[in-house]
SEMAR-500250 format. One record per residue: residue number from 0; residue in three letters; chain; x, y, z of N, C-alpha, C, CB in turn. Coordinates in steps of 0.02 Angstrom, whole numbers. Each point is the difference from the previous one (the first is absolute). Last residue first. Glycine has a CB too. Layout:
residues N
NUM; ALA; A; X; Y; Z; X; Y; Z; X; Y; Z; X; Y; Z;
...
***
This chain:
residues 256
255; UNK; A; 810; 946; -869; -12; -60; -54; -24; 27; -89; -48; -79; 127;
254; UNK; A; 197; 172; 107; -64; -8; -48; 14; -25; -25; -46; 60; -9;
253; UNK; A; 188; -99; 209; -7; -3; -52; -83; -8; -48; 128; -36; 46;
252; UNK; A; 27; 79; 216; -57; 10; -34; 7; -4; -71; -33; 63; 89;
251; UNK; A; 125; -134; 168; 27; 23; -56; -35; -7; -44; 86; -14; 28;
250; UNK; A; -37; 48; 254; -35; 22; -66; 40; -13; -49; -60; 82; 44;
249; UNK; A; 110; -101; 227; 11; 5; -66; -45; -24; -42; 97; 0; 28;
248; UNK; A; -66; 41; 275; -11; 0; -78; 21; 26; -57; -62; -14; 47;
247; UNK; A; 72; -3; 252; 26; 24; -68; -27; -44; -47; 105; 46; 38;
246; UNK; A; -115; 18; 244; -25; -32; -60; 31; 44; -53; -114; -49; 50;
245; UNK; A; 141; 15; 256; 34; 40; -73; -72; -29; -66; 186; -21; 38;
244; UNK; A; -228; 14; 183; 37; 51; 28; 33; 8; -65; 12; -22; 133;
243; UNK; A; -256; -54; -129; 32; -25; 0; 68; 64; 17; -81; -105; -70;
242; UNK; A; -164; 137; 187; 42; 2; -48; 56; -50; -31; -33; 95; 46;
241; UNK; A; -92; -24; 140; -25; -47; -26; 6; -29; -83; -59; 44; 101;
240; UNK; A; 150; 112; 107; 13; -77; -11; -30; -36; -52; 10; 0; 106;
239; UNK; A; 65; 238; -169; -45; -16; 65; 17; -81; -8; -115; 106; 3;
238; UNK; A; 207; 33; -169; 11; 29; 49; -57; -4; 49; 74; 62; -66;
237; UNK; A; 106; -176; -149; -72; -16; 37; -5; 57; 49; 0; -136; -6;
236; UNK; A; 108; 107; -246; 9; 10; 66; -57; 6; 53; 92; 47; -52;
235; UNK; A; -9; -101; -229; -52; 39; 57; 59; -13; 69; -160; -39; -54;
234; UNK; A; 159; 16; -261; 30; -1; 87; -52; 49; 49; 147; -7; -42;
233; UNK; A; -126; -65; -281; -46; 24; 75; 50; -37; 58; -152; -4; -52;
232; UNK; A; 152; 37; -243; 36; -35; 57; -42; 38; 81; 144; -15; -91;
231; UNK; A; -173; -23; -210; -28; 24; 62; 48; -40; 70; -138; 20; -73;
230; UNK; A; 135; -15; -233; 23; -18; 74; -8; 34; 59; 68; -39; -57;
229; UNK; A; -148; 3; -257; 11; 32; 79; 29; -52; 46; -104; 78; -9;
228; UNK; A; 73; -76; -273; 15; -51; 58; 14; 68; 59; 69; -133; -78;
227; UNK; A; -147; 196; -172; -36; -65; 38; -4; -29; 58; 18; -14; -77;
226; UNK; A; 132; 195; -45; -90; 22; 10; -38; -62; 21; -4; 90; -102;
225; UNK; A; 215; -88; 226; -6; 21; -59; -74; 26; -3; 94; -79; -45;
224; UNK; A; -13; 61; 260; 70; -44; -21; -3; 43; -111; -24; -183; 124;
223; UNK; A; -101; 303; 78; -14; -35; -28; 53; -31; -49; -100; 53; 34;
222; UNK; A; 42; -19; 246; 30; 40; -72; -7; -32; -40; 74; 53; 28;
221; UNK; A; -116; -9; 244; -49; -17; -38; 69; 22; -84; -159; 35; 107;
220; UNK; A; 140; -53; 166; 35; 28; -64; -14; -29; -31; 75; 37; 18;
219; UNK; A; -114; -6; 268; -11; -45; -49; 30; 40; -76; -114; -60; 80;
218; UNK; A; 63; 54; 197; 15; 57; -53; 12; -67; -55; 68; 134; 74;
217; UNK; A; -202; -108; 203; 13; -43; -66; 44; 55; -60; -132; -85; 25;
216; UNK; A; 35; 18; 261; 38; 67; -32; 24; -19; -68; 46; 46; 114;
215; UNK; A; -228; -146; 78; 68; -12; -42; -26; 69; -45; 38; -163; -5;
214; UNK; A; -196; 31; 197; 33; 58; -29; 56; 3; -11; -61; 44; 38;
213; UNK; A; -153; -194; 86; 61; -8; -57; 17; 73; -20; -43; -119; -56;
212; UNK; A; -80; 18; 271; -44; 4; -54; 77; 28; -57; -158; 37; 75;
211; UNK; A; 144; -240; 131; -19; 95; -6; -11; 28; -86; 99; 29; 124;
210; UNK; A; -169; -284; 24; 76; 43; -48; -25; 64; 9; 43; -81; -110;
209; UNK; A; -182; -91; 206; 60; -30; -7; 53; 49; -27; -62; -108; -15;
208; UNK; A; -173; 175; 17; 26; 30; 59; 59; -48; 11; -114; 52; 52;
207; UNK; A; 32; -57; -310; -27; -16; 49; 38; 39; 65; -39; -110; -68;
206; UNK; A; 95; 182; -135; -77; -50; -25; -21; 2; 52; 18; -84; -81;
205; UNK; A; 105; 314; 55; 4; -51; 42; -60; -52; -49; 39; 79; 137;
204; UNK; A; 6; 115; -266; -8; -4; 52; 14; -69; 18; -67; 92; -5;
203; UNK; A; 235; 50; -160; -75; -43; -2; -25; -16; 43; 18; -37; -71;
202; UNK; A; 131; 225; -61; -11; -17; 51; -49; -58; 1; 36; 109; 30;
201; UNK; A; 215; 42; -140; -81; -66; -13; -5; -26; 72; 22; -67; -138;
200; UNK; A; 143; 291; -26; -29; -27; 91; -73; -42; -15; 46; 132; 84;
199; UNK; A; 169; -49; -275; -80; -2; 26; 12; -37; 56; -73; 1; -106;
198; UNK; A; 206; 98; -123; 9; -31; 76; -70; 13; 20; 132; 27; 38;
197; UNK; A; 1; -55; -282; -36; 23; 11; -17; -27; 96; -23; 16; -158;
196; UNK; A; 155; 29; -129; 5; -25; 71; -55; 18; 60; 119; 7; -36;
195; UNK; A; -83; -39; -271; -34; 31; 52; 12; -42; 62; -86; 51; -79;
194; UNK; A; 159; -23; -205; 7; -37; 79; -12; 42; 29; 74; -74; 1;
193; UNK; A; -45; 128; -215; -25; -86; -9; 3; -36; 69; 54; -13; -125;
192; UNK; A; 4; 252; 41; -52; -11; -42; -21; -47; 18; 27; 46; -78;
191; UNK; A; 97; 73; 267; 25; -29; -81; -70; -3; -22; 117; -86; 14;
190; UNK; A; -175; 64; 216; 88; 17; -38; 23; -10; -75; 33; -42; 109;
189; UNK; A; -261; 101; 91; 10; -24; -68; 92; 5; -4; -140; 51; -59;
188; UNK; A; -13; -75; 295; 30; 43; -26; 26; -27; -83; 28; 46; 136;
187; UNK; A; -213; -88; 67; 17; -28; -53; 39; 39; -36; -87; -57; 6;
186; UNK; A; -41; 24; 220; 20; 36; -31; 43; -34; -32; -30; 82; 58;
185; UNK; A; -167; -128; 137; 56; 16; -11; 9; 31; -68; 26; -82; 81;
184; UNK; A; -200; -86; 86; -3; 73; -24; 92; -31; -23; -115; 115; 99;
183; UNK; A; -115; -261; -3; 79; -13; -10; 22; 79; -35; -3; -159; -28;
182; UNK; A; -175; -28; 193; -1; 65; -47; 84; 15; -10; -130; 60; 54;
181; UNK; A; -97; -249; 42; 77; 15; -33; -20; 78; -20; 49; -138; -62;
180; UNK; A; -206; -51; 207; 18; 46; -13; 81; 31; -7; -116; -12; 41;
179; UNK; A; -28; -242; -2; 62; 56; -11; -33; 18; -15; 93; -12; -17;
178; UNK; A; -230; -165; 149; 18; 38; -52; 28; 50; 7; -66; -37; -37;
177; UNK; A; 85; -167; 194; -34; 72; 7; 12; 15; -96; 45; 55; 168;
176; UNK; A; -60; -319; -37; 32; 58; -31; -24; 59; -8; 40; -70; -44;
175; UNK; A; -92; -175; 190; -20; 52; -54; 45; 51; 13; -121; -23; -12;
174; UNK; A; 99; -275; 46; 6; 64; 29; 0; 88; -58; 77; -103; 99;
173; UNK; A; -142; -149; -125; 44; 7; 68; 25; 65; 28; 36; -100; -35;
172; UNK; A; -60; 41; -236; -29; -34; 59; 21; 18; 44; -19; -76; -36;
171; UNK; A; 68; 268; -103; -18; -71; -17; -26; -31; 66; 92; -11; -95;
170; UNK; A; -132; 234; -57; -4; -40; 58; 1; -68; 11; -44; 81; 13;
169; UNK; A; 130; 145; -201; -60; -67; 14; 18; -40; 74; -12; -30; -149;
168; UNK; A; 35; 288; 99; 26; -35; -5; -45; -47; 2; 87; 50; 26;
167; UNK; A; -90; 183; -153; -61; -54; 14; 48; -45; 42; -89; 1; -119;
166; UNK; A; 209; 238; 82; -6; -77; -22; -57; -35; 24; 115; -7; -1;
165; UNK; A; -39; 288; -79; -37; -59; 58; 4; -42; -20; -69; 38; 42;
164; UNK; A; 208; 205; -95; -21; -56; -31; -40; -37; 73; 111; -8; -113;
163; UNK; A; 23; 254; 2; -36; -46; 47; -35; -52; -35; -13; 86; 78;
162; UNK; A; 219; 93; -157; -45; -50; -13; -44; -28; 52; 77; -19; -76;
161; UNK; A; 106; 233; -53; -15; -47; 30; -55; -40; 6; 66; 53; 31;
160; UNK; A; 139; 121; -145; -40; -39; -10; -26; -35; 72; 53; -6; -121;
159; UNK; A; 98; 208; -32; -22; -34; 63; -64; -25; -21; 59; 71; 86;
158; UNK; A; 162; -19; -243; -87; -23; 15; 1; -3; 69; -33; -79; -101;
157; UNK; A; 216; 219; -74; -11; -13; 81; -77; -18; 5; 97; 92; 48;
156; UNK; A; -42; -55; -260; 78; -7; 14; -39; -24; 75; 106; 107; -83;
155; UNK; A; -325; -146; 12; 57; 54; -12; 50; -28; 2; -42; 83; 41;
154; UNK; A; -223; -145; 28; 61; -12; -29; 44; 74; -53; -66; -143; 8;
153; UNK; A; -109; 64; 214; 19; 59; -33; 49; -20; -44; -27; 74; 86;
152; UNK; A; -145; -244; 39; 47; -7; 0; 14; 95; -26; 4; -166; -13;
151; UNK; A; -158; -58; 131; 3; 67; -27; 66; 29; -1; -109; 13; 36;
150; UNK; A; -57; -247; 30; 59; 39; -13; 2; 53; -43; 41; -87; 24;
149; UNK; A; -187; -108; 111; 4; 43; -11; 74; 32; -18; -106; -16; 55;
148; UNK; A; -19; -240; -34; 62; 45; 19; -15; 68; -32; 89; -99; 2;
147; UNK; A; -184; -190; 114; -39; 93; -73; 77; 43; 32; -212; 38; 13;
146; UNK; A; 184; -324; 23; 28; 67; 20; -37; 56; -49; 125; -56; 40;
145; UNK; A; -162; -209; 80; -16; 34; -60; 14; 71; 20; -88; -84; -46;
144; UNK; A; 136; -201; 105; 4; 63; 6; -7; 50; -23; 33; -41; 32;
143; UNK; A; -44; -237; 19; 7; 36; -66; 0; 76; 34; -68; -94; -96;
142; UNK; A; 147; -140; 226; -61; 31; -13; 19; 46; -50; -52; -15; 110;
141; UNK; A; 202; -119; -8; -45; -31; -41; -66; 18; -18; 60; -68; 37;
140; UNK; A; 143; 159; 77; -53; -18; 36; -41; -53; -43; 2; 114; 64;
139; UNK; A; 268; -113; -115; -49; 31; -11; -71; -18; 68; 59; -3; -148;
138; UNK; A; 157; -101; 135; 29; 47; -65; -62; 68; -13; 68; -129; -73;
137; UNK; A; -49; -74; 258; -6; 42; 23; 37; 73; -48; -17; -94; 110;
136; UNK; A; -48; -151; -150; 65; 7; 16; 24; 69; 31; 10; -84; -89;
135; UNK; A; -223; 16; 46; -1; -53; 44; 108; 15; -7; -163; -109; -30;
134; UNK; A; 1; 228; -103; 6; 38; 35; 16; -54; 71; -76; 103; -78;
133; UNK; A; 194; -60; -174; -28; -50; 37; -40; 43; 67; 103; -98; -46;
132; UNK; A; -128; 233; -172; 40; -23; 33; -31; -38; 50; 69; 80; -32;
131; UNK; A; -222; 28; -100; 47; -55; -59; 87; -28; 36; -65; 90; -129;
130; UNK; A; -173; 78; 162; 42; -45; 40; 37; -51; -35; -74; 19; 83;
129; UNK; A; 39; 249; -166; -41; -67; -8; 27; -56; 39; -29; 32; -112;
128; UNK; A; -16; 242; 104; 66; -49; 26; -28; -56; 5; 67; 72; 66;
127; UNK; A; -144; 149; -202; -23; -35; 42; 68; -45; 1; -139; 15; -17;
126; UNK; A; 43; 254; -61; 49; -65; -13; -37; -55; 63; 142; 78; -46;
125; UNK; A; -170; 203; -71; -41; -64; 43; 46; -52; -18; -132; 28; -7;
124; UNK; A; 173; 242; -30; 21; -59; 0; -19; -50; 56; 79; 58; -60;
123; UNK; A; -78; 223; -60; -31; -54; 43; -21; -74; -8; -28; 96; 22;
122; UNK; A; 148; 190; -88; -5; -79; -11; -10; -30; 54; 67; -2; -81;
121; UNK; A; -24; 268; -10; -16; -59; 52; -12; -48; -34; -43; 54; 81;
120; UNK; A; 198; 193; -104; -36; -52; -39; -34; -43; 79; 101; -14; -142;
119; UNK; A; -28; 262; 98; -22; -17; 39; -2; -88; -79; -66; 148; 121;
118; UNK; A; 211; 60; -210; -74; -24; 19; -8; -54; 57; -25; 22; -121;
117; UNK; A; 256; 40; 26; -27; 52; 45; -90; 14; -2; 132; 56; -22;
116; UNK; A; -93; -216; -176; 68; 49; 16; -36; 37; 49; 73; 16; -116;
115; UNK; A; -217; -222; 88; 19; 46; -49; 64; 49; 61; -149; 1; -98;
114; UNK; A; -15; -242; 87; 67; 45; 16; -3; 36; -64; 81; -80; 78;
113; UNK; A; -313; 5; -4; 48; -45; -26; 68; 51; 8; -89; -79; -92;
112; UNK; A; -128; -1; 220; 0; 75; -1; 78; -12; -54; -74; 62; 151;
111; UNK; A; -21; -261; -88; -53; 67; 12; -2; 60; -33; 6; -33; 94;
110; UNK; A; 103; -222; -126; 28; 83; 6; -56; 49; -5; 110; -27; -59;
109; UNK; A; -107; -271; 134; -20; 62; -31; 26; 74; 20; -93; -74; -11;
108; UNK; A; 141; -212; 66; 17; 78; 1; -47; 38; -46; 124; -21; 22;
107; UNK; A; -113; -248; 72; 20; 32; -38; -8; 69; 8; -10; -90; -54;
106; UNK; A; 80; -208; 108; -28; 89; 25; -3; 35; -64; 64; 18; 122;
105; UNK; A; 51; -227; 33; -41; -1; -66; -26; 62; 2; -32; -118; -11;
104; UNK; A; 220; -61; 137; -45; 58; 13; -23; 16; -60; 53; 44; 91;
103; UNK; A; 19; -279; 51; 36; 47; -71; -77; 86; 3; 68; -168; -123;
102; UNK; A; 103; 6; 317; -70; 14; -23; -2; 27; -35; -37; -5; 63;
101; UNK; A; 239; -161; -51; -22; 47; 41; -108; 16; -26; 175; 61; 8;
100; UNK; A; 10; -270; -38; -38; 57; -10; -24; 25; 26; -5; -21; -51;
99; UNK; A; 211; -112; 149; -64; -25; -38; -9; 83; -33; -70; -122; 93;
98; UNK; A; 230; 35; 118; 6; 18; -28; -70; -28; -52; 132; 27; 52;
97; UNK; A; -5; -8; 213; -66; -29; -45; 17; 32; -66; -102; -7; 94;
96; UNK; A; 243; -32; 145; 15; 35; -56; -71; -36; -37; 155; 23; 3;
95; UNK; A; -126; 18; 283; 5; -62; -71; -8; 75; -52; -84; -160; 41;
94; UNK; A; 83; 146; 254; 34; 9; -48; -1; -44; -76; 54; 43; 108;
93; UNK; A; -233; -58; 103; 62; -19; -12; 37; 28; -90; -46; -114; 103;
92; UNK; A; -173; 147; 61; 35; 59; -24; 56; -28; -23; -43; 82; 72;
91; UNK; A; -196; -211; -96; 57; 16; 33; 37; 46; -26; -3; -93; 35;
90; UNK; A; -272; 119; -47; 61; -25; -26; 77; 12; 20; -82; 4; -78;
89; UNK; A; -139; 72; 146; -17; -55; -14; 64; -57; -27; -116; 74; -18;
88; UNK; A; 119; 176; 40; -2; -28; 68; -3; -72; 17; -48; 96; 11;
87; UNK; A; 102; 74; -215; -59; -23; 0; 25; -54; 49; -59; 35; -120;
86; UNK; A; 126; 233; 56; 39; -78; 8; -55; -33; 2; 105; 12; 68;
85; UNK; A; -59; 180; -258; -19; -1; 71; 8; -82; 40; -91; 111; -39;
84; UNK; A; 162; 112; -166; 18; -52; 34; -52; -28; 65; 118; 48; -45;
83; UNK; A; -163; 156; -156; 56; -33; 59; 2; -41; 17; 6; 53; 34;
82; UNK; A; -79; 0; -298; -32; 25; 85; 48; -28; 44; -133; -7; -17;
81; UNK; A; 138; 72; -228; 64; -14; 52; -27; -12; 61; 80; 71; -52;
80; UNK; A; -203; 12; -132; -10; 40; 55; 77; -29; 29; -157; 14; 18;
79; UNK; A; 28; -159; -169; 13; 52; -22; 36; 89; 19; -84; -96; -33;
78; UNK; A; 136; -179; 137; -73; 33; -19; 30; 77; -50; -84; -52; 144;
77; UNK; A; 228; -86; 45; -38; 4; -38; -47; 27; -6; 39; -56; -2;
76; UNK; A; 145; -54; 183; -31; 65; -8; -37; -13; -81; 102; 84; 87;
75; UNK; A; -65; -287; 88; 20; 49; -42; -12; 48; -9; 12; -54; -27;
74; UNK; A; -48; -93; 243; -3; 9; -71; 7; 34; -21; -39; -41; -6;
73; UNK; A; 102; -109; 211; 9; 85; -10; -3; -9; -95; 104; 52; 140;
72; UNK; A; -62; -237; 45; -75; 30; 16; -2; 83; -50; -7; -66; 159;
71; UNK; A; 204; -80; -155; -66; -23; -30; -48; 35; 12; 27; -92; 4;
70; UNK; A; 184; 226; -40; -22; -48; 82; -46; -28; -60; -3; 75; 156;
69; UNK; A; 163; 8; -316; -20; 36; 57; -49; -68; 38; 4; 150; -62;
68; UNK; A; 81; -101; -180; 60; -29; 21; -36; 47; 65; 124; -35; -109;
67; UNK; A; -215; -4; -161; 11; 34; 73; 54; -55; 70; -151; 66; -37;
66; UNK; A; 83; -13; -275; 28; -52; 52; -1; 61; 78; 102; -100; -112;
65; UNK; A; -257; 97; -168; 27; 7; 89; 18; -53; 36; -69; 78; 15;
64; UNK; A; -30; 20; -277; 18; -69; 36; 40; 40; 65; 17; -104; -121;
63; UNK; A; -212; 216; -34; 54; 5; 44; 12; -85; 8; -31; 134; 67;
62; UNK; A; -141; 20; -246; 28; -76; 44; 69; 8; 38; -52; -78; -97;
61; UNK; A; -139; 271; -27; 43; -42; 8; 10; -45; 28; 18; 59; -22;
60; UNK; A; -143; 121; -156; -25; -47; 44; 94; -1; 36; -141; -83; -82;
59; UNK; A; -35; 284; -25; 33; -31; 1; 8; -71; 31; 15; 104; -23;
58; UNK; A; -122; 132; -154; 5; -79; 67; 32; -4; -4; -54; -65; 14;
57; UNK; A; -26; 325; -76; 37; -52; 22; -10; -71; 7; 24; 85; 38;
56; UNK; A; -148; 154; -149; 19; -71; 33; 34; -38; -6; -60; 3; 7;
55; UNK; A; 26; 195; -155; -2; 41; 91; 10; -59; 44; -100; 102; -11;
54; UNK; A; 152; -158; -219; -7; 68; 11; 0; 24; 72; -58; -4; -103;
53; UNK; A; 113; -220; 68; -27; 25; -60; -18; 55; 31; -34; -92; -69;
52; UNK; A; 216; -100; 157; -31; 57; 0; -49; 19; -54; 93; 23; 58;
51; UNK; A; 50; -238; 105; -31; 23; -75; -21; 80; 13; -59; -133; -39;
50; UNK; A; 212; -77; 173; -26; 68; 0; -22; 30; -62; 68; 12; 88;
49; UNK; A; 46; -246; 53; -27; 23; -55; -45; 69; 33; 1; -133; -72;
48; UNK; A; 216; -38; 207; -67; 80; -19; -1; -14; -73; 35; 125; 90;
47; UNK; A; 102; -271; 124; -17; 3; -69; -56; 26; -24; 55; -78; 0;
46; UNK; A; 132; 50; 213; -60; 6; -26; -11; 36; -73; -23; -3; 121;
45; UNK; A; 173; -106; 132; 11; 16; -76; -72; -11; -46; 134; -43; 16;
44; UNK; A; -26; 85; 284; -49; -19; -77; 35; -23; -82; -78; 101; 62;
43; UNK; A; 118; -100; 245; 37; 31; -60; -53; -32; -61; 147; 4; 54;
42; UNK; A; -95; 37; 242; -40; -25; -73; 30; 43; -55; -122; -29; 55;
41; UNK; A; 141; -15; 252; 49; 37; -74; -54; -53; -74; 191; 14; 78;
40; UNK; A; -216; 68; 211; 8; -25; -35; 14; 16; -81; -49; -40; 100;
39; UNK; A; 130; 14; 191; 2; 22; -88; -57; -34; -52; 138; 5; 17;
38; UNK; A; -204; 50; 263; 33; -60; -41; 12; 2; -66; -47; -56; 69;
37; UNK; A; -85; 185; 77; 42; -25; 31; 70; -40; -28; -106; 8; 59;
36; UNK; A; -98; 143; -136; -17; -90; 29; 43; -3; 43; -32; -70; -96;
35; UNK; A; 24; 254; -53; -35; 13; 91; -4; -64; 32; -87; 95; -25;
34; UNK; A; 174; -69; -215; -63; 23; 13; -39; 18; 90; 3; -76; -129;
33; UNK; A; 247; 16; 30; -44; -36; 45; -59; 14; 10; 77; -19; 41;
32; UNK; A; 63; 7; -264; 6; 49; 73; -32; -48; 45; -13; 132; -43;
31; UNK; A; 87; -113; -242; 32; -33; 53; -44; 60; 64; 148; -61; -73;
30; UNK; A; -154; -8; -223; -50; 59; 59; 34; -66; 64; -170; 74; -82;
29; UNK; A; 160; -44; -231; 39; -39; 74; -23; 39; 58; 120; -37; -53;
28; UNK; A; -174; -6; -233; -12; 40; 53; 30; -45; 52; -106; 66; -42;
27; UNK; A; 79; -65; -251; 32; -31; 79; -3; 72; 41; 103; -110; -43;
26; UNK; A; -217; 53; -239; 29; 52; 92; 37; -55; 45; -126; 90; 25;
25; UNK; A; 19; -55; -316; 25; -30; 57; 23; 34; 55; 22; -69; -70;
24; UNK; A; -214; 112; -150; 73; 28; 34; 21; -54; 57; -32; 138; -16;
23; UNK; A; -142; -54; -237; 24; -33; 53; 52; -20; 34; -66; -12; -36;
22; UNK; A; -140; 182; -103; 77; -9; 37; 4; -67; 24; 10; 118; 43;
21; UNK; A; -160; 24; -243; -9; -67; 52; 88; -3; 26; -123; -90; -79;
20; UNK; A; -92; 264; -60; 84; -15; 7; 23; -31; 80; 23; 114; -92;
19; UNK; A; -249; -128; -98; 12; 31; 65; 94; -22; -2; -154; -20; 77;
18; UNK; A; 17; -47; -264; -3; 68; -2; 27; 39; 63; -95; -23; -76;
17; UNK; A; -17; -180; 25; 92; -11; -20; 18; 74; 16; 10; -99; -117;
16; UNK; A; -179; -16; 305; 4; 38; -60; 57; 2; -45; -68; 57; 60;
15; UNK; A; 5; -200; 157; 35; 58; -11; -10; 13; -88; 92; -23; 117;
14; UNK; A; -93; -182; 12; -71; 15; -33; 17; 87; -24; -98; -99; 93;
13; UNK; A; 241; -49; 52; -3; -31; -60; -57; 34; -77; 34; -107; 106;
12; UNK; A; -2; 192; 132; 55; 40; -44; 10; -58; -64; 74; 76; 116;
11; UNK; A; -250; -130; 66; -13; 77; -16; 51; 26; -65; -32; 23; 141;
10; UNK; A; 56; -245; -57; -28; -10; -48; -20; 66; -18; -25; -111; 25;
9; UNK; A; 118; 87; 161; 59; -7; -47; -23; 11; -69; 58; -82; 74;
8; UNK; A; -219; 37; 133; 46; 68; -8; 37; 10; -58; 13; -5; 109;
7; UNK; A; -92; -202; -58; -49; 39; -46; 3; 74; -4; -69; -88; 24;
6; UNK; A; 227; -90; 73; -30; -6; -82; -33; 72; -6; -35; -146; -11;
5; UNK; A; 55; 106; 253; 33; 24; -54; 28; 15; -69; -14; -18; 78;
4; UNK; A; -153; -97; 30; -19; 57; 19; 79; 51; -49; -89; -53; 150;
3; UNK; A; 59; -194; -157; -49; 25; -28; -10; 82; 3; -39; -117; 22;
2; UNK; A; 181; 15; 122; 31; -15; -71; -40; 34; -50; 43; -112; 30;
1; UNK; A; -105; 67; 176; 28; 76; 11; 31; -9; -67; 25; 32; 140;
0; UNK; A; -150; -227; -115; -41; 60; 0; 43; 63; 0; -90; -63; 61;
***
């Protein structure tokens, strides 16, 4: 069935128009702290994006494979949002490495208000986090999750930009989760004709009264290799427990 679910996301960018201009890109991501647990923990991804566009709309989909390396009782972070970490009581805390698919995310965007030079743009983005990770190896809740995202941006040499967002969480057996509230601001400076650097403060609330609620300090660079192939690189820093204390990523984007 989550097979079925995720098929049918994927199937959004199989069905894509010829006419729309279709990205697709690889990542690795890494993230080390103790979220407030007590106890390191360290994950690392690698994930595979399709992204289409036709005029004002976006889809997209992806699949993460994930290895984690933290207590048993302590599941992953995920979802569209990165939601935080939380422990599940039911399960021993003994140290183990798990590795599998992660939860693949699916979604899509509309440009409200569309970019223009030193104009106000917005965009608003529904997605969902499909359970397609183990949730008996503790890779995922096994429940599905549904995010709306607001964003607004001023584009220029100098964009400021920012975003609030809410997550639906799904509830698994045995016990219940709070729905996120996110919001994320900052600034985007242009270099050159073909690269943009850019820093921002991300916030997401607490799931449950097990963790605190997440804030990292992010800058990231964005450039474009040619007219086809981009590279995006991102680093954070955590500044509450609930946070991871480092994370980094890489991007690599080829239109199709």
């Amino acid at each position: 069935m989550k097979t079925l679910i995720a098929a049918t996301g994927l199937a959004m960018l199989v069905a894509t128009p010829a006419s729309a201009q279709v990205t697709a890109s690889v990542g690795a991501d890494y993230a080390s702290g103790k979220y407030g647990s007590g106890q390191q923990v360290r994950s690392a991804s690698s994930t595979f994006s399709l992204r289409a566009k036709r005029k004002r709309v976006t889809v997209f989909a992806a699949l993460p494979v994930v290895q984690v390396d933290a207590p048993g009782n302590v599941i992953a972070p995920g979802g569209p949002l990165g939601l935080p970490i939380f422990t599940d009581p039911t399960r021993p805390a003994t140290r183990e490495r798990r590795s599998g698919l992660g939860d693949a995310v699916v979604g899509a965007s509309v440009q409200v208000i569309p970019p223009r030079r030193h104009h106000l743009a917005l965009a608003l983005t529904g997605s969902a986090k499909l359970p397609t990770a183990s949730a008996a190896r503790g890779l995922g809740t096994g429940k599905a999750d549904y995010s709306v995202v607001a964003e607004a941006a001023v584009p220029g040499k100098v964009t400021p930009f920012a975003a609030v967002g809410h997550s639906f969480v799904g509830q698994p057996d045995g016990y219940r989760l709070r729905d996120v509230t996110s919001a994320r601001g900052g600034v985007a400076v242009g270099i050159g004709k073909a690269s943009e650097v850019s820093v921002s403060y991300n916030y997401a609330s607490r799931v449950s009264d097990q963790v605190a609620d997440r804030q990292e300090i992010g800058a990231g660079l964005d450039t474009a290799l040619s007219q086809r192939l981009s590279l995006g690189l991102q680093g954070s820093a955590g500044v509450s427990k609930g946070a991871p204390d480092v994370g980094a990523g890489v991007r690599l984007g080829l239109r199709l």
